[in-house]
C-alpha positions as CSV (number, residue, x, y, z in Angstrom):
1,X,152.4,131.3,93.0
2,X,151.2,129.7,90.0
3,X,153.3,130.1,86.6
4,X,151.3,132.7,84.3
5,X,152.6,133.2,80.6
6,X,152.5,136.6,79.9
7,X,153.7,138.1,76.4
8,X,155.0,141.9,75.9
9,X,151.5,142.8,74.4
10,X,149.6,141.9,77.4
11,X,151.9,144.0,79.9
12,X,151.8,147.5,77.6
13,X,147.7,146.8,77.6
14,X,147.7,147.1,81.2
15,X,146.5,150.1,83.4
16,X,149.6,151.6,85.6
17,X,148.0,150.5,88.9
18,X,147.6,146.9,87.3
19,X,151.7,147.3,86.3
20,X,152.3,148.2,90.1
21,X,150.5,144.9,91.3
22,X,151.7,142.8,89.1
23,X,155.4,144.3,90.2
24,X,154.3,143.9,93.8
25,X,153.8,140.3,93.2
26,X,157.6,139.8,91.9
27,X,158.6,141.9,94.4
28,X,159.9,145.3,92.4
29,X,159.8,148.2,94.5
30,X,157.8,150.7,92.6
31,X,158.8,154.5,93.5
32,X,155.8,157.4,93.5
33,X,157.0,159.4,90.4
34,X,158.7,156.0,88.4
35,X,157.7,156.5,84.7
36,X,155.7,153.8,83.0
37,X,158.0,152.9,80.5
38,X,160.4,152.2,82.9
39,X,158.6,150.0,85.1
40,X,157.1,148.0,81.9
41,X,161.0,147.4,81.0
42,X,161.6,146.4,84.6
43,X,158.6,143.5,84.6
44,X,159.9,142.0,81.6
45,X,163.6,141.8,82.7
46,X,162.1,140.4,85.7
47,X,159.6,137.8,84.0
48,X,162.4,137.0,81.3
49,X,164.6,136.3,84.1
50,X,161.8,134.3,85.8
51,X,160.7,132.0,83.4
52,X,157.0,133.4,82.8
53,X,157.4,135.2,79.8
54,X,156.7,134.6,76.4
55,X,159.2,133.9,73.7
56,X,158.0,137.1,72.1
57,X,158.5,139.1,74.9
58,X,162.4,138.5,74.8
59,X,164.7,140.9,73.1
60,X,166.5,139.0,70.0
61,X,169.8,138.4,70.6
62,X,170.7,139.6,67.2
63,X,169.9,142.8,67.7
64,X,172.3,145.2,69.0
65,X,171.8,147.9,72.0
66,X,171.3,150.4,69.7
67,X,168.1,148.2,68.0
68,X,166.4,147.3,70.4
69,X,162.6,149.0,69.4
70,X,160.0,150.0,72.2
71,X,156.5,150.4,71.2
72,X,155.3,153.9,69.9
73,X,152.4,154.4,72.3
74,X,151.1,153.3,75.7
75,X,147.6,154.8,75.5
76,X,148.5,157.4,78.0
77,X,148.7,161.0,77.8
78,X,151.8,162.1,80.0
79,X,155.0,164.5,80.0
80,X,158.4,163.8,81.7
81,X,161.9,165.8,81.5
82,X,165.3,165.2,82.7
83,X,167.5,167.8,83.3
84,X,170.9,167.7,81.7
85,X,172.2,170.6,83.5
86,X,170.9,174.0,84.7
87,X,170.5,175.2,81.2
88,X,168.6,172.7,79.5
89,X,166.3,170.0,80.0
90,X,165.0,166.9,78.0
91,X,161.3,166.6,77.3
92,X,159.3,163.5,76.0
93,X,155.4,163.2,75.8
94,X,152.6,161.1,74.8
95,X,149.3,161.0,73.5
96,X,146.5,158.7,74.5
97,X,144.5,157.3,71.3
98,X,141.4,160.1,72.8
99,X,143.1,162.5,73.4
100,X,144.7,162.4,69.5
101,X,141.1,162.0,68.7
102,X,140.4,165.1,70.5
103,X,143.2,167.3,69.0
104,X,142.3,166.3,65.9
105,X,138.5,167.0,66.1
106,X,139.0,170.6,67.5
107,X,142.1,171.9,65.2
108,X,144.0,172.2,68.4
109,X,147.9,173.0,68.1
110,X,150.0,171.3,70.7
111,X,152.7,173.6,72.9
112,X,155.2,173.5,75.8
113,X,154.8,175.6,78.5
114,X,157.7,176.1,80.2
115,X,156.2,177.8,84.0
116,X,159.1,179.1,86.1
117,X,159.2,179.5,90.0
118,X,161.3,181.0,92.6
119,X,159.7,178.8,95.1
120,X,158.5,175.5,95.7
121,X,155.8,177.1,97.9
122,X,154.5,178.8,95.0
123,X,154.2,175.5,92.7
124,X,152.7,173.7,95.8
125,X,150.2,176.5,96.3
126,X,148.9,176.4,92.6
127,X,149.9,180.4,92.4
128,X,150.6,181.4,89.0
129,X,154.5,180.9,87.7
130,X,156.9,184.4,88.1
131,X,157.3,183.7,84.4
132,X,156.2,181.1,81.9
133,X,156.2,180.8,77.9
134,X,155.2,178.7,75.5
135,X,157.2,176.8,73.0
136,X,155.0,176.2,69.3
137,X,156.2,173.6,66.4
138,X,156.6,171.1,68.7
139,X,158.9,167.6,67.2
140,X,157.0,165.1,65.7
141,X,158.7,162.4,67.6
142,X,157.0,163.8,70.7
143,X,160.8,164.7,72.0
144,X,162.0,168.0,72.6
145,X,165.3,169.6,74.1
146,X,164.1,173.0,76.0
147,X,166.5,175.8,77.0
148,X,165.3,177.2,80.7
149,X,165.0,180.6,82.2
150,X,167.9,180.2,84.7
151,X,166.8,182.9,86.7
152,X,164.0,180.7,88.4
153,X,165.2,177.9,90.9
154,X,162.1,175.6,90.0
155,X,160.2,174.5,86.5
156,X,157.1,173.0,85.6
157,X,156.7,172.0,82.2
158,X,153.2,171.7,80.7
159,X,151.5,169.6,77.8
160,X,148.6,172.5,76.3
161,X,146.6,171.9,73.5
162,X,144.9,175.0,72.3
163,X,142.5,176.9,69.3
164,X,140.8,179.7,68.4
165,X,137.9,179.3,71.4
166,X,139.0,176.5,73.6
167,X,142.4,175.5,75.6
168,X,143.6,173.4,78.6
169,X,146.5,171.3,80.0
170,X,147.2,167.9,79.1
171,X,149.4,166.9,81.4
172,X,152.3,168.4,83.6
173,X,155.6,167.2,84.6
174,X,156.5,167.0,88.2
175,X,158.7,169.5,89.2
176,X,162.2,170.2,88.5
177,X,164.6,171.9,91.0
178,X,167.6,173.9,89.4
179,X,170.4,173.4,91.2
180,X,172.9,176.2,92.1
181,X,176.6,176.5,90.9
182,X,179.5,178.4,92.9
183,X,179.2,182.6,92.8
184,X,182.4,182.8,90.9
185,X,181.5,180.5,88.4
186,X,178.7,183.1,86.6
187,X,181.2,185.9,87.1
188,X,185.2,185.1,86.9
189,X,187.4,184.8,83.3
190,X,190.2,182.7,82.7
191,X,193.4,184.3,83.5
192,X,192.2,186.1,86.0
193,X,193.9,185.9,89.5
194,X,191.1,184.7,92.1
195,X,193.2,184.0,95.3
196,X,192.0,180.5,95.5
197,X,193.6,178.4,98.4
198,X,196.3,176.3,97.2
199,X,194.3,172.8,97.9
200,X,191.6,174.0,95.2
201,X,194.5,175.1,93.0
202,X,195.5,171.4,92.7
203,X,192.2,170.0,91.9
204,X,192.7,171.9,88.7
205,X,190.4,174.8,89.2
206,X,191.8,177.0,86.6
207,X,191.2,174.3,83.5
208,X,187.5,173.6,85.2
209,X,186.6,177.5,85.0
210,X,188.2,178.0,81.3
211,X,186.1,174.8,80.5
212,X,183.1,176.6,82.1
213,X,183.9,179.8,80.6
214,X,184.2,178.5,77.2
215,X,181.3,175.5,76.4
216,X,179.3,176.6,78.9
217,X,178.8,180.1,80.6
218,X,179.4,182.0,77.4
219,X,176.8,179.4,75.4
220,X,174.1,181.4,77.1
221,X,175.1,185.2,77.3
């Protein structure tokens, strides 16, 4: 393949199915749901490594982990989350420079709406959520930490923009599946004498439910 220079400006200026040929080239296998940030760090590790990129594309080797600085917007509009455990769940967004534009023009406010399943069926389907709200006063660093309704197994979250006479949905994360602890976890206290079968009681059972009991279960309640 011929050598192409390519500089860190020219890969965020690309469209994503331009960033998913120009991995195919190099041999990156792209996932259906990979985020574009990710993949835009993946090319330049992999033309850094190669040879083909720019000196400006390089991260300085003066700058520690904790410096290194990624560009504030990639011209898309797009929501992902992360779940950091069945309670709560990471949210990040971004706004394309039209869509900004667009906010702006109309007065809209920007919200989270946090749409809760019981089944995937029902997401699949596009039936409305058994329960959904809407989180207001969103972060200005387009970052947000979101506590769930446990009661639902599976969550949507939604980028809306709204006014007085108009409203729609930005953009959607895909969905997240809450996964399910043990029974007694939700319902035993410490001290308590649970009959569990000596091979549990050595993995340390006890000092894992006060844990739960205390930083966790009785966090939410």
């Amino acid at each position: 393949m011929e050598k192409m220079i390519v500089d860190r400006g020219h890969i965020e200026s690309l469209s994503f199915s331009d960033l998913v040929t120009l991995a195919d080239e190099y041999g990156i296998d792209v996932p259906e749901d990979l985020d574009r940030q990710f993949l835009i760090a993946e090319l330049i590790e992999v033309l850094s490594e190669s040879g083909n990129a720019d000196d400006d594309m390089l991260i300085s080797a003066s700058l520690s982990e904790d410096e290194v600085v990624l560009p504030k917007n990639y011209n898309e509009t797009q929501i992902s989350a992360v779940l950091e455990n069945p309670a709560w769940v990471f949210v990040f967004w971004n706004l394309s420079d039209a869509d900004k534009q667009m906010v702006k023009k109309r007065a809209c406010t920007l919200s989270l709406r946090i749409c809760s399943y019981e089944t995937r069926s029902q997401v699949e389907g596009g039936e409305k959520p058994s329960a959904a709200y809407e989180i207001k006063n969103l972060s200005s660093s387009q970052e947000q930490h979101v506590l769930l309704n446990t009661e639902c197994r599976y969550v949507t979250i939604e980028l809306v923009y709204s006014n007085a006479s108009t409203g729609s949905v930005l953009a959607c994360t895909p969905v997240l599946e809450i996964p399910e602890g043990a029974e007694y976890l939700n319902t035993v206290r410490p001290g308590q004498n649970h009959n569990f079968s000596e091979i549990i009681m050595l993995s340390g059972m006890n000092d894992i439910l006060t844990d739960q009991y205390e930083n966790h279960r009785q966090s939410f309640s």
